[in-house]
C-alpha positions as CSV (number, residue, x, y, z in Angstrom):
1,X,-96.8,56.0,99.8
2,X,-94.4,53.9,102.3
3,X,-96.8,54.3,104.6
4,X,-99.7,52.9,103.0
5,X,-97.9,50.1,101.7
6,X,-97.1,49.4,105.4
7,X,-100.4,50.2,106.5
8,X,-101.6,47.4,104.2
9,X,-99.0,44.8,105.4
10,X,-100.0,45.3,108.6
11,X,-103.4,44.8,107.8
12,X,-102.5,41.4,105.8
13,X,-100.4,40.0,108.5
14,X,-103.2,40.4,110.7
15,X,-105.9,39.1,108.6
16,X,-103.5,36.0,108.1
17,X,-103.0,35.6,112.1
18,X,-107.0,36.2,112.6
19,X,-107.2,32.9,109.8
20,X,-104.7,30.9,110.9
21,X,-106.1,31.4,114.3
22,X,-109.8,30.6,113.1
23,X,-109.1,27.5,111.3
24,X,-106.7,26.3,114.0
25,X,-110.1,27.2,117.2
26,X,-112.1,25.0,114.5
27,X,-110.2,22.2,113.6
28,X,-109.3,22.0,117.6
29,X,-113.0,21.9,118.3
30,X,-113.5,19.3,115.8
31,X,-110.7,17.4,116.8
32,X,-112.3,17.0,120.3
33,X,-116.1,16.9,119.2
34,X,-114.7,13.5,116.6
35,X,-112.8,12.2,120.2
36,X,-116.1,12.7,122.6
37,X,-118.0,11.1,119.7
38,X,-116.0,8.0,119.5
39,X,-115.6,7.6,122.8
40,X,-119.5,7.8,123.6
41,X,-119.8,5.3,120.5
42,X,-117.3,3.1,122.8
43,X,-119.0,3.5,125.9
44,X,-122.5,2.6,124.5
45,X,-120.8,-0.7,122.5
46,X,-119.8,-1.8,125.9
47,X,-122.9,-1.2,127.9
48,X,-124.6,-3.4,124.8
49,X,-121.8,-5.9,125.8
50,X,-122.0,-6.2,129.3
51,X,-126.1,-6.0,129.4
52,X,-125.9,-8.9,126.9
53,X,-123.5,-10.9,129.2
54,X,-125.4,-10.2,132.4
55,X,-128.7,-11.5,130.7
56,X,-126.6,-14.8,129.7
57,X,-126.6,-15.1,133.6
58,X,-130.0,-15.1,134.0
59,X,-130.3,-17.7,131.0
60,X,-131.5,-15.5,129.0
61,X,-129.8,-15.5,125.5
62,X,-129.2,-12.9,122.7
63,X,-128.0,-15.6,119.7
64,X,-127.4,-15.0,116.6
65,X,-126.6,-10.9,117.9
66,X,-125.0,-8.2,115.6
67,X,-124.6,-5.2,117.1
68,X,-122.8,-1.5,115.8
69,X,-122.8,2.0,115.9
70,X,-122.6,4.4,113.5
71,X,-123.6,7.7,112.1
72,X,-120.1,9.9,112.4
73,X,-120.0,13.3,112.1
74,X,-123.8,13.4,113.3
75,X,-126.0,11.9,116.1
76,X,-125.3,8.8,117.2
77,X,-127.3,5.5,114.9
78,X,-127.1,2.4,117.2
79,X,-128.2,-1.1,115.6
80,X,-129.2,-3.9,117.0
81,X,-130.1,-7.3,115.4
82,X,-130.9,-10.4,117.4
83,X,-133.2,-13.1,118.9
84,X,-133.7,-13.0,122.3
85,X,-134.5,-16.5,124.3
86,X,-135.4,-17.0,127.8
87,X,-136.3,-20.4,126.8
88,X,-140.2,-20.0,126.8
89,X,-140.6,-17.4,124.9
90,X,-138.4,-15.5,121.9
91,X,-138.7,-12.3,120.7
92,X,-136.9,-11.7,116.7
93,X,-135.6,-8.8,116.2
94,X,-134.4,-8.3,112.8
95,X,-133.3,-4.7,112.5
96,X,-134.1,-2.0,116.1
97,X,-132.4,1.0,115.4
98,X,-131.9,4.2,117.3
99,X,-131.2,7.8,116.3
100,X,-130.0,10.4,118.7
101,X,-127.3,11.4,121.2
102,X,-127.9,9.3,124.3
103,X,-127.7,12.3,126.9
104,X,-129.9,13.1,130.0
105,X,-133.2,15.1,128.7
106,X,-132.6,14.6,125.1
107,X,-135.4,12.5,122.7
108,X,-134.1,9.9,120.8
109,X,-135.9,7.9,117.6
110,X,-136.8,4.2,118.0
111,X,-137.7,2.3,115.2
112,X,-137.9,-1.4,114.0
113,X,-139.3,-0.7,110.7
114,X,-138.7,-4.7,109.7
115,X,-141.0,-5.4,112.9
116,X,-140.5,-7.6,115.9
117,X,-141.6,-10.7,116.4
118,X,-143.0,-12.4,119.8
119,X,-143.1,-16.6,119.5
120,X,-143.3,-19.1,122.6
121,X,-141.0,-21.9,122.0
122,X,-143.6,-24.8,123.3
123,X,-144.5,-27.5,120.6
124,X,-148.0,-28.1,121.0
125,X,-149.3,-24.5,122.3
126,X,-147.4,-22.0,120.3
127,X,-148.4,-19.2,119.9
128,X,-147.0,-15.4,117.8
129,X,-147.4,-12.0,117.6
130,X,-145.7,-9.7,115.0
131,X,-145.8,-6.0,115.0
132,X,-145.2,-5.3,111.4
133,X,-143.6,-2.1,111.8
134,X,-143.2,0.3,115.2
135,X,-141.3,3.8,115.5
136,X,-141.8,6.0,118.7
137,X,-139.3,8.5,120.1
138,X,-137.9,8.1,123.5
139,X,-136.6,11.2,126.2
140,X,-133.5,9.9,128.0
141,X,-134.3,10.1,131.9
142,X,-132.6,13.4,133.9
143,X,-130.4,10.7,135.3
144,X,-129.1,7.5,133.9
145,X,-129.1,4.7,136.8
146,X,-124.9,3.5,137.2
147,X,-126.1,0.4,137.5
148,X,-129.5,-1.8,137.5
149,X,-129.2,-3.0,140.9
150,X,-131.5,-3.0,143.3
151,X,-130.0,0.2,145.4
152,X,-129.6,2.0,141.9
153,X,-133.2,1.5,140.7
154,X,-134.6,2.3,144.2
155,X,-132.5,5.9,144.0
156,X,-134.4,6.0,140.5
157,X,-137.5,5.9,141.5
158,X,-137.3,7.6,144.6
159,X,-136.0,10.4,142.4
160,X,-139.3,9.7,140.8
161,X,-137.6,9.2,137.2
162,X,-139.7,8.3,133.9
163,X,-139.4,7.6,130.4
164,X,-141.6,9.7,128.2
165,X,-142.5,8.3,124.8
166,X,-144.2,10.1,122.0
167,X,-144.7,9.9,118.5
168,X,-145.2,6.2,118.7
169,X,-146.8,4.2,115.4
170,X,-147.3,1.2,115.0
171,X,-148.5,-1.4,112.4
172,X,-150.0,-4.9,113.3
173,X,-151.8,-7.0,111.0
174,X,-153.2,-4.0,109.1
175,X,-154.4,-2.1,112.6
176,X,-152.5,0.9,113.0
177,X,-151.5,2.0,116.9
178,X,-150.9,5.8,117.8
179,X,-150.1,7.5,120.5
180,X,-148.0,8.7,123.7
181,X,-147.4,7.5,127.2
182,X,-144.5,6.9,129.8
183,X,-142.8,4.2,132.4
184,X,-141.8,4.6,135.6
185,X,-141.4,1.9,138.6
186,X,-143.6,1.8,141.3
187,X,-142.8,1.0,145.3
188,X,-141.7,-2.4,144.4
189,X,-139.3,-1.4,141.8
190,X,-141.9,-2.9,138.8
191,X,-142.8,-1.3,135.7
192,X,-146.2,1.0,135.9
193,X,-146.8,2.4,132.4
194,X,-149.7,4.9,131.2
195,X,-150.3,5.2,126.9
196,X,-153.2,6.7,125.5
197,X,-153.4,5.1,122.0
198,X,-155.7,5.6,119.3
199,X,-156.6,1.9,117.8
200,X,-157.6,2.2,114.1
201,X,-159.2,-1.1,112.3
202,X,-159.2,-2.3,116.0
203,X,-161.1,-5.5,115.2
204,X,-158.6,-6.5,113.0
205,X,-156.1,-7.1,116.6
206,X,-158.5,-8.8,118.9
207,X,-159.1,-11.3,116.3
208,X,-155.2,-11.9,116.1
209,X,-155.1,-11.8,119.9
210,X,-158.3,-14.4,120.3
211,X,-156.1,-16.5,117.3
212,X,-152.8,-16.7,119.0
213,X,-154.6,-17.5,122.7
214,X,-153.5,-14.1,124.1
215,X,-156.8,-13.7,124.9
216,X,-159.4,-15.7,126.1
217,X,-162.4,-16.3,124.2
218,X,-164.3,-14.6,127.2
219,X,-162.0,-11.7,126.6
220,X,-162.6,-11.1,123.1
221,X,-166.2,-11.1,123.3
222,X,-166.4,-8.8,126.6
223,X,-164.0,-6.5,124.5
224,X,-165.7,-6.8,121.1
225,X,-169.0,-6.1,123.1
226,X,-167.5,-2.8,125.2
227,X,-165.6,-1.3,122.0
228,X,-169.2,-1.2,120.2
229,X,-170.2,1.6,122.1
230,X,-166.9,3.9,122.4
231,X,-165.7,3.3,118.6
232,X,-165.6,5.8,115.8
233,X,-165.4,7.3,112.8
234,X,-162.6,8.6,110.9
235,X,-164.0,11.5,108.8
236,X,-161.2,11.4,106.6
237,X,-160.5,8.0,105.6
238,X,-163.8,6.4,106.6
239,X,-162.4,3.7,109.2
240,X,-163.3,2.7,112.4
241,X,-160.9,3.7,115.6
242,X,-160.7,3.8,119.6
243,X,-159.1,6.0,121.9
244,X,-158.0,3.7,124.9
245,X,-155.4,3.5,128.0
246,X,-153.0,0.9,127.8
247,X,-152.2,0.6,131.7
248,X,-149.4,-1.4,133.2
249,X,-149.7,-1.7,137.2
250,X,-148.8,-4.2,139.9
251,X,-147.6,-6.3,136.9
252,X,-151.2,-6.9,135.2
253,X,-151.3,-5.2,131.6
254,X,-154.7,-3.8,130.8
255,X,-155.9,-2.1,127.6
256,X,-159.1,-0.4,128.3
257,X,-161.6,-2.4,129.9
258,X,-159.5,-6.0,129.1
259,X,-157.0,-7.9,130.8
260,X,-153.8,-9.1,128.9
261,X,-153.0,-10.9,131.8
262,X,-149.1,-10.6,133.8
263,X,-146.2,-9.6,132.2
264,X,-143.9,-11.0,134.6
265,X,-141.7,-9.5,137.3
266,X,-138.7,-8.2,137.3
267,X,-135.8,-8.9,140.1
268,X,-133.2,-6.9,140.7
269,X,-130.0,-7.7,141.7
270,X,-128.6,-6.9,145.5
271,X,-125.3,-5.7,144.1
């Protein structure tokens, strides 16, 4: 009978020490998963920061700019709320939101489901665009330049680096936008993009792009022409769509057989 009884101690004691041990492994790993988490919250706050500052350099300004991060104990929600001014043209962003842990070959959502909105500041030729609604999702590049420099971006590339996008939607004036695609930069460091979209109600944007002179009036009618003969049908809802490239190269922005002229180009910094 002692020897049960002491059998069944033993057996207790252990069963406590295999607890106490098991609660003390998770609470440990918690402890240092709620650390990492807060400190990659803090890193990404002051990459926000400094990004913001360095484009103040460059006279380009972020104001009014709200800015947080959020989500704890899952992935990572970053916010961002601001109007961006280069002093020709400014882009409002209400609301851009992203879901996801920031980390080397992981997809992240994207989504500004209160749209963003594209105005140029002059007084007798402005001019706006508003996407009503976008979400995509985004794969974070294998590596994550230290810094965009010059010598870091050119590592980048030569590493032949991309960002992949899928999932994307989109909603402007009614038209909705679908597709995948990716970025890259070619051997001058610029953007070169490939997205095959699917254009639903297509009409319905080149008469916003012919209305906001984005387009030229020779433009809309070479592209109303050309889209005649590749449109279809949706069986299912009855509407009209297109399946065409949007192609960025040597700065010129091109969706099928139109132009939507230069986008700019971007310098690097030496250092």
């Amino acid at each position: 009978m002692r020897k049960s009884n002491t059998m069944n101690n033993s057996i207790k004691n252990r069963n406590r020490k295999f607890l106490f041990l098991t609660g003390f492994v998770i609470l440990t790993l918690f402890a240092v998963y709620s650390a990492l988490w807060f400190y990659f919250a803090s890193l990404i706050r002051e990459n926000i920061t400094r990004n913001i500052e360095k484009l103040a350099e460059k006279n380009i300004i972020i104001d009014p700019v709200n800015y947080y991060v959020k989500g704890y104990p899952l992935e990572h929600i970053v916010v961002f709320e601001g109007k961006i001014n280069d002093g020709f043209v400014t882009i409002d962003i209400p609301r851009l939101s992203s879901k996801g842990f920031l980390l080397p070959g992981r997809f992240v959502e994207i989504s500004a489901l209160d749209g963003v909105e594209r105005f140029t500041n002059e007084i007798q030729n402005n001019s706006s665009l508003k996407i009503d609604e976008i979400r995509f999702e985004l794969r974070i590049p294998d590596r994550i330049p230290s810094y965009f420099n010059k010598k870091e971006m050119s590592k980048w590339q030569e590493e032949e680096n991309y960002i992949l996008f899928r999932n994307i939607y989109a909603m402007i004036t009614n038209m909705k936008l679908s597709g995948e695609g990716s970025i890259a930069l070619d051997e001058n460091l610029q953007p070169k993009a490939l997205f095959n979209l699917k254009i639903t109600d297509h009409e319905l944007l080149l008469i916003k792009l012919k209305n906001e002179a984005i387009i030229t009036e020779d433009a809309f009618k070479m592209f109303s022409l050309a889209t005649r003969f590749i449109s279809k049908i949706d069986e299912q809802t009855g509407k009209t769509y297109i399946d065409l490239p949007l192609i960025l190269n040597k700065s010129i922005l091109n969706i099928g057989p139109a132009s939507l002229g230069h986008v700019g180009t971007i310098y690097w910094e030496n250092q």
